[in-house]
matplotlib code that plots the C-alpha trace (Angstrom):
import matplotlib.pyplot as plt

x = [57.0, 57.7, 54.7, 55.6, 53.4, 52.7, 51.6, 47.6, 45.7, 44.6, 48.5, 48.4, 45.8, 47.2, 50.7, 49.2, 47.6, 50.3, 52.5, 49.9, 50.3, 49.0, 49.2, 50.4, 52.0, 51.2, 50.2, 46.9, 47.2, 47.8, 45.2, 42.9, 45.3, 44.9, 42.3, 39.4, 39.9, 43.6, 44.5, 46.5, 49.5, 49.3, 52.4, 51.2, 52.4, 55.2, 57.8, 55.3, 52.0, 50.5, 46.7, 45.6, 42.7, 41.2, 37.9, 36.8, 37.8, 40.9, 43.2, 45.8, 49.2, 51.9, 55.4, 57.4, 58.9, 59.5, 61.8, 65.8, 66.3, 70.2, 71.7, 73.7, 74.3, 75.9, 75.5, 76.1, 74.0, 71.2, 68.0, 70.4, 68.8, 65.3, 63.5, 63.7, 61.9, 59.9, 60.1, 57.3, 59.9, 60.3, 56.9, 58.7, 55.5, 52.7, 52.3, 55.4, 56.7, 57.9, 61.3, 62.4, 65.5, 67.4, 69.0, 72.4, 71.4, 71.3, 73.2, 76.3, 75.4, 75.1, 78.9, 80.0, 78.0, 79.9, 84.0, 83.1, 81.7, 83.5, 80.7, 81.4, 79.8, 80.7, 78.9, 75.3, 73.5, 70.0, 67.4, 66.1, 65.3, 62.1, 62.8, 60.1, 62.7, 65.7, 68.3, 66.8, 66.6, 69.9, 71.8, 69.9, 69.2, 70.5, 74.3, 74.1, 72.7, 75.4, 78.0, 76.8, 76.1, 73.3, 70.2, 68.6, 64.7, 62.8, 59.0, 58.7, 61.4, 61.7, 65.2, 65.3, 64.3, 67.4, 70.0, 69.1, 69.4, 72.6, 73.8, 72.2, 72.7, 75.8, 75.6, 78.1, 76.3, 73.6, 72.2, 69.8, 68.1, 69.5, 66.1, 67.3, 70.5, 68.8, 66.3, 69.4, 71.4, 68.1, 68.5, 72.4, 73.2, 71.5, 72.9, 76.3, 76.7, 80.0, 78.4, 77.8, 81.0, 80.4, 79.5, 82.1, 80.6, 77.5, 76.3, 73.7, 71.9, 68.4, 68.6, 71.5, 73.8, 74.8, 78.7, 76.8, 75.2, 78.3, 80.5, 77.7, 77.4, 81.1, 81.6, 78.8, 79.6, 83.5, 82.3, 82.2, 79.1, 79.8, 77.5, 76.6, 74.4, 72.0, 68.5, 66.0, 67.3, 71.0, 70.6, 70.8, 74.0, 76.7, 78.9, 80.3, 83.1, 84.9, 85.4, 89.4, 89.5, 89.4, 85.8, 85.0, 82.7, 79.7, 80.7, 78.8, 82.3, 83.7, 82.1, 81.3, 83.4, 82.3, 80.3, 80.9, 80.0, 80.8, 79.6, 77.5, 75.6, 72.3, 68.8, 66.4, 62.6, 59.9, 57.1, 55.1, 58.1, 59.3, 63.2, 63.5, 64.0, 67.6, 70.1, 72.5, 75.6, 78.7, 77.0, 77.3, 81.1, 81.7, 82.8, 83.1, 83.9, 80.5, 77.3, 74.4, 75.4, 75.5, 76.2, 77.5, 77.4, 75.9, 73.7, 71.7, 68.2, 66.1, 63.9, 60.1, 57.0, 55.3, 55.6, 59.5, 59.6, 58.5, 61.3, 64.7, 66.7, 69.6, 71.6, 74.5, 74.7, 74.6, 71.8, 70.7, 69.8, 68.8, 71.2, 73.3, 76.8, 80.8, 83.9, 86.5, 89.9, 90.2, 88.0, 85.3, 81.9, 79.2, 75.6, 74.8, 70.8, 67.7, 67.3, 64.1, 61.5, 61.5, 62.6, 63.6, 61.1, 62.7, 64.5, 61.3, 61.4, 58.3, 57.7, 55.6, 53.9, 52.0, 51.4, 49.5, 48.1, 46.3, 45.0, 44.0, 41.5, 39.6, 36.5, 36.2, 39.9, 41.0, 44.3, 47.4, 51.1, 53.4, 56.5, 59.2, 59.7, 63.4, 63.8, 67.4, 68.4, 65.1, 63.0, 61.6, 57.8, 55.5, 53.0, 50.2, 48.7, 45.2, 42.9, 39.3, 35.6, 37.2, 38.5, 41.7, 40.1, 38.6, 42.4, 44.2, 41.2, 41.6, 45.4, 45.2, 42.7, 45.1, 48.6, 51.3, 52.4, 55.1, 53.8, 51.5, 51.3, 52.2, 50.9, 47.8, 46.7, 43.5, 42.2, 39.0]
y = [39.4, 42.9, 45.0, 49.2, 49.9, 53.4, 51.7, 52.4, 49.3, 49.1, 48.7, 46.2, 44.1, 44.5, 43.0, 40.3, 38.7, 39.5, 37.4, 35.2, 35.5, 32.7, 34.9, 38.5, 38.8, 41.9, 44.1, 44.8, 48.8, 47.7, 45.3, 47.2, 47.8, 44.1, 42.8, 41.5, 37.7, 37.3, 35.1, 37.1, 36.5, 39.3, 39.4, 42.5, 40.1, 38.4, 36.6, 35.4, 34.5, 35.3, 35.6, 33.9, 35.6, 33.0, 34.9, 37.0, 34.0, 34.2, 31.9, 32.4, 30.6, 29.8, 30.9, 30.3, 27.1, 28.3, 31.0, 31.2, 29.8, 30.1, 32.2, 30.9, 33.1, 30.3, 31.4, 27.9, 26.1, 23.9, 26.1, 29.3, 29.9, 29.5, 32.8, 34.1, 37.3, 39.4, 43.8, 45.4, 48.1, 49.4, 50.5, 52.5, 51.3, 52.2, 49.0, 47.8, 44.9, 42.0, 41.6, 38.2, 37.5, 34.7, 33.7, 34.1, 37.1, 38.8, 36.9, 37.9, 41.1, 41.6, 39.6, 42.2, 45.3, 43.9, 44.0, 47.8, 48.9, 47.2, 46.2, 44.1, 42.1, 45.2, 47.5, 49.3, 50.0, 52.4, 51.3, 54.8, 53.1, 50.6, 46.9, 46.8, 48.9, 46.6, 49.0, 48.6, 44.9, 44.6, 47.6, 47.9, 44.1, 41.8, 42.9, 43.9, 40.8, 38.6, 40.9, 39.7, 43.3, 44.6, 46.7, 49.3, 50.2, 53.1, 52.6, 55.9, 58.3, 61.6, 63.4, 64.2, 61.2, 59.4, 62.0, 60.8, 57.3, 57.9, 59.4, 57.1, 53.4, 53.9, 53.6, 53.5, 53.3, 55.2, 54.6, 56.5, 58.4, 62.1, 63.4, 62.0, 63.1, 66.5, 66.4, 65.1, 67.8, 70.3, 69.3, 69.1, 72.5, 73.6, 70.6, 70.0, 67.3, 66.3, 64.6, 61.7, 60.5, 56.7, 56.9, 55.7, 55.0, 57.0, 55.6, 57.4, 56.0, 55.5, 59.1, 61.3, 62.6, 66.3, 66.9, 70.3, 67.6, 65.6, 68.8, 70.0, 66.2, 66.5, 69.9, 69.5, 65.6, 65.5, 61.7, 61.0, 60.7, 57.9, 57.2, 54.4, 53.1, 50.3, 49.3, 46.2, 44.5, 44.3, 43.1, 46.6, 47.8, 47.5, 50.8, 52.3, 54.5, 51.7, 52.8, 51.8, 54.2, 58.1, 59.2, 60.9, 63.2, 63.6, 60.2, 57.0, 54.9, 51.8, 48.3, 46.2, 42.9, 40.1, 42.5, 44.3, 47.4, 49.0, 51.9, 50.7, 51.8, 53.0, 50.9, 53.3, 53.5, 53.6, 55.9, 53.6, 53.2, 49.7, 49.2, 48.2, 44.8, 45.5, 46.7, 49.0, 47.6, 47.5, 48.1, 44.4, 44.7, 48.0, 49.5, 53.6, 56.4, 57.4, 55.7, 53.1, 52.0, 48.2, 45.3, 41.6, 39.7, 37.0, 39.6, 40.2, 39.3, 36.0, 38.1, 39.3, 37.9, 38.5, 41.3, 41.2, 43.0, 45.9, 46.0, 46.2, 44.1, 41.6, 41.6, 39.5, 38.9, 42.6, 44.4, 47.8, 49.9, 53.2, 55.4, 57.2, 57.5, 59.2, 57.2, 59.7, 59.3, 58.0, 55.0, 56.3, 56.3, 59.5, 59.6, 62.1, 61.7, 59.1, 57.0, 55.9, 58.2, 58.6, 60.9, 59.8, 61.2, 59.9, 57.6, 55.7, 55.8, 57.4, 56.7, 59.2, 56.8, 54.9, 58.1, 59.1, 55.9, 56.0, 59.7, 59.0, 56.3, 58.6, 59.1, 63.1, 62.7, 63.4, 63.6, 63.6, 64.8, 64.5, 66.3, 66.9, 70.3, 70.3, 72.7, 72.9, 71.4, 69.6, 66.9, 67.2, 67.9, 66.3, 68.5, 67.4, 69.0, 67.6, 68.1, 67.5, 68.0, 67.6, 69.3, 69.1, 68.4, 65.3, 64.4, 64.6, 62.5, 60.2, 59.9, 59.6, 56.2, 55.4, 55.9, 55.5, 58.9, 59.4, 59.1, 61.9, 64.9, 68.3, 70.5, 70.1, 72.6, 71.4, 72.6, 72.6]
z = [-39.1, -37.4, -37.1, -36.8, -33.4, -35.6, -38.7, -39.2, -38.9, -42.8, -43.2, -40.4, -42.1, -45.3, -44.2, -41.8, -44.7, -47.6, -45.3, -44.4, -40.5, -38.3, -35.3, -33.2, -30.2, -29.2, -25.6, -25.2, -25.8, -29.1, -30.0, -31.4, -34.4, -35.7, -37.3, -35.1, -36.9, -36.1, -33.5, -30.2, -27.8, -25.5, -23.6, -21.2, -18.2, -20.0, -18.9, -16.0, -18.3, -21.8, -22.8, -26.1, -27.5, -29.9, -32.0, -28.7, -26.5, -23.9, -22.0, -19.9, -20.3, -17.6, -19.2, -16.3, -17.5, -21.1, -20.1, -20.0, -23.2, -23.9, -27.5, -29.3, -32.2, -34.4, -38.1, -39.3, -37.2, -38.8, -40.1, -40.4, -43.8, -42.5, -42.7, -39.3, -39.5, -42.4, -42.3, -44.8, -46.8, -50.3, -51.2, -54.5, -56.3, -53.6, -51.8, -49.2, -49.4, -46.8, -47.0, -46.0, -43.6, -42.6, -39.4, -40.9, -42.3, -38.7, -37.2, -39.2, -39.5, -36.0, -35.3, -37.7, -36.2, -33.4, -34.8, -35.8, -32.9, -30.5, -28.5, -25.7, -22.7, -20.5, -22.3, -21.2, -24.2, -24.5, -26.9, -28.5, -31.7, -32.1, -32.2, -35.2, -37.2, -38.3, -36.8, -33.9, -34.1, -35.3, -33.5, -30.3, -29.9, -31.9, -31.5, -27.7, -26.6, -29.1, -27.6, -23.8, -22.8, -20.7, -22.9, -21.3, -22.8, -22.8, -23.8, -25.6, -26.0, -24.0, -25.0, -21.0, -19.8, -22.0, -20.7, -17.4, -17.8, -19.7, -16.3, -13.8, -15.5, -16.8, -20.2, -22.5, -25.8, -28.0, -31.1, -33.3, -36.5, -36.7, -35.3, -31.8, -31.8, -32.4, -29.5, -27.6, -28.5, -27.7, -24.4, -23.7, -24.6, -21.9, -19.4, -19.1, -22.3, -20.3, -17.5, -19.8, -18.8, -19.2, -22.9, -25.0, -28.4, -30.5, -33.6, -36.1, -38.9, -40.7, -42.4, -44.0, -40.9, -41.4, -40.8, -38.8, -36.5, -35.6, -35.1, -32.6, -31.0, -30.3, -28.9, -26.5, -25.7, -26.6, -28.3, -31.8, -33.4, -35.8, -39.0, -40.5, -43.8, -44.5, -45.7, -44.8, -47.2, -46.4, -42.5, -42.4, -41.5, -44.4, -44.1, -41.0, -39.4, -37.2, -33.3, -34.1, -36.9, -37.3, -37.9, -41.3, -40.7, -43.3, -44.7, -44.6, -43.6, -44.9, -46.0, -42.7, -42.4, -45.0, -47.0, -50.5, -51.5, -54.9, -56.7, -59.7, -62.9, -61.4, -61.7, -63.7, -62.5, -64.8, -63.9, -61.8, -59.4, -60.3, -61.5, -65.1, -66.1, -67.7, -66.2, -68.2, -70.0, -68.1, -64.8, -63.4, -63.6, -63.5, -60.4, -60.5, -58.1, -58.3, -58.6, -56.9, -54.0, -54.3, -51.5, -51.5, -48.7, -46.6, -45.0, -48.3, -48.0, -49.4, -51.2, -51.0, -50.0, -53.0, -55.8, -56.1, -59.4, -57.5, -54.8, -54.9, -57.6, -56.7, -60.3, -60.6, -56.3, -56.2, -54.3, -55.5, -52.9, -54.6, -53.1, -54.8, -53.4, -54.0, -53.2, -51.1, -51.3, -47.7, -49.3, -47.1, -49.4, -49.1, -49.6, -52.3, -53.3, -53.2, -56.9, -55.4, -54.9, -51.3, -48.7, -45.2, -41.8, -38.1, -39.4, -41.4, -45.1, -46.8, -50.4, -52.1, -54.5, -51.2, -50.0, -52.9, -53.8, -50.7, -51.0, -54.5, -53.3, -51.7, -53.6, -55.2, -55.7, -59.7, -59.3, -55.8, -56.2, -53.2, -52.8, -49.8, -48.4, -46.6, -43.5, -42.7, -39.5, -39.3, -40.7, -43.8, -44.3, -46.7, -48.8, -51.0, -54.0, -53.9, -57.1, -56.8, -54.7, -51.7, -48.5, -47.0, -43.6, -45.7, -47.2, -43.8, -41.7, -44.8, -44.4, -40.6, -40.8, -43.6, -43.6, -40.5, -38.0, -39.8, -43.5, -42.1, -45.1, -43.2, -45.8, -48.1, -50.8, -52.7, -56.4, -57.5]

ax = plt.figure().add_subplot(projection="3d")
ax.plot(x, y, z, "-o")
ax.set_aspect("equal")
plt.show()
């Protein structure tokens, strides 16, 4: 299981024992965000040693001769449909929920994040995205190190800091959300964005790409900022403008290789934010010009931990994302709105029923509604309408023990 290092540790514990985890490997900065009765690998002197923290006693182990295992990235190898890895997502009906992928599932959609982005074993890419998010498994990690290129990490991202490593290792890709391509951007209109002369290939996804933002990405880079589209559930990546293709700007791009993507009769949500049972008639078979986007392929997950009627539905091998989406002429598909009710915040997905499930446990609460406030240009912020005998110094101390950074409410307005 992937663990978000900004998750709260009530979300922590809640996923550790949803998914019924035996242990964490962690560093010890971050220990204090597990529960005290789980077991620890810190890796704080990995590849050299690990400490085991067994209930408040600790052991050092030798890893020297458990290193330099080779990868061999065979889909069809024995245990390919084991579950290799579980991301918590989709929490549409206020809890999220651990999606389960296989090896195959990453491993082919990494061979085919590979074709479109013609990645290659000469190729020096920088991590900007976390490996706990599966774009940043997938895309930063996964494909890279399939590809036999070099990746290049950054513990915490400084827009300046990745300019300069741009410059000085050589790299030649870059992938993230639109929020770093922003901060990027903040800091190469004042540089000279052409002195990133070894980069060859930017990729953006995670969050709706503004046509504005790639226009500005280019002028000031003379690169292509190419968009993508995926979810947990999918691998992630299943649309993408191909490196040996024009890029569309302000479209999501074409299906990846081995995956299909049609535009479907939406899923409707009743108002506890589950999909209904049923979906309409026709929409199985019915592919249209506009609609839910919907993907086939072997990069479609196994399914959920526990709770499944609450996430995303598989219908007829097709897996409902809750995105709305157009189909261009070019055969190039757009995003046009969230079904779900969610909005997108660096690149995370915040749903607003979690949000105010966990305000509304609060006790003086009577009654939470969230709502997204869009600034143009920027991320969106999150304001709450609190009703009740309480303070919004209470409701933002309560969110901040309760609730990840990025779930964080920006704005709360409280009636008594």
């Amino acid at each position: 299981m992937l663990v978000n290092p900004l998750a709260a540790p009530r979300e922590v514990a809640y996923q550790i024992a949803d998914a019924n985890v035996g242990a964490v490997f962690t560093i010890e900065s971050l220990a204090d965000r597990v529960p005290g009765d789980t077991p620890l690998v810190l890796l704080d002197d990995s590849p050299r040693r690990a400490r085991v923290a067994v209930a408040g006693v600790a052991r050092d182990i030798d890893l020297g001769s458990h290193v330099g295992m080779a990868f061999e990235g065979d889909p069809d190898a024995p245990g390919s449909d084991d579950e290799a890895v579980i991301v918590y997502t989709s929490a549409m009906a206020g809890r999220p929920l651990g999606a389960i992928l296989s090896h195959r599932n990453l491993l082919m959609n990494a061979r085919a994040t590979i074709e479109v982005t013609g990645l290659n074993e000469s190729d020096r890419l920088l991590a900007l995205l976390p490996f706990a998010h599966l774009f940043g498994l997938t895309g930063t990690c996964g494909a890279p190190a399939l590809a036999g290129g070099s990746i290049v990490t950054m513990a915490r991202f400084n827009p300046s800091r990745a300019i300069d490593a741009v410059v000085d290792d050589g790299i030649t890709a870059v992938l993230g959300v639109p929020a770093v391509f922003r901060a990027l951007l903040s800091v190469l209109e004042r540089r000279d964005g052409r002195a990133m002369s070894t980069l060859r290939v930017s990729v953006c996804g995670g969050a709706p790409l503004s046509a504005e933002l790639q226009d500005r990405w280019f002028d000031v880079t003379g690169i292509e900022l190419r968009q993508g589209y995926g979810l947990t559930e999918a691998g992630p990546v299943c649309l993408f403008n191909r490196v040996d293709r024009p890029n569309v700007r302000g479209a999501l791009g074409t299906p990846l290789p081995g995956i299909d993507v049609e535009l479907l009769e939406p899923v409707e949500y009743d108002p506890s934010g589950r999909p209904h049972a049923d979906v309409k008639r026709g929409s199985s078979n019915a592919a249209r010009n506009e609609g839910e986007i919907c993907v086939r392929g072997d990069n479609v997950f196994r399914g959920y931990v526990s709770n499944g009627d609450a996430g995303l539905p598989v219908r007829d091998g097709w897996l409902h994302t809750g995105d709305l989406g157009r189909r261009s002429d070019d055969g190039t598909i757009e995003f046009t709105s969230f079904l779900k009710p969610m909005i997108t915040r660096n690149g995370f997905n915040v749903y607003w029923r979690e949000v105010e499930q966990a305000v509304r446990e609060l006790p003086g609460i009577v009654g939470v509604a969230a709502r997204a406030i869009e600034r143009p240009g920027a991320e969106p912020d999150i304001e709450l309408d609190v009703e009740g005998t309480v303070s919004a110094a209470d409701v933002e101390q309560w969110c901040q023990e309760r609730l990840s950074a990025y779930k964080q409410p920006s704005a709360i307005r409280v009636r008594r």
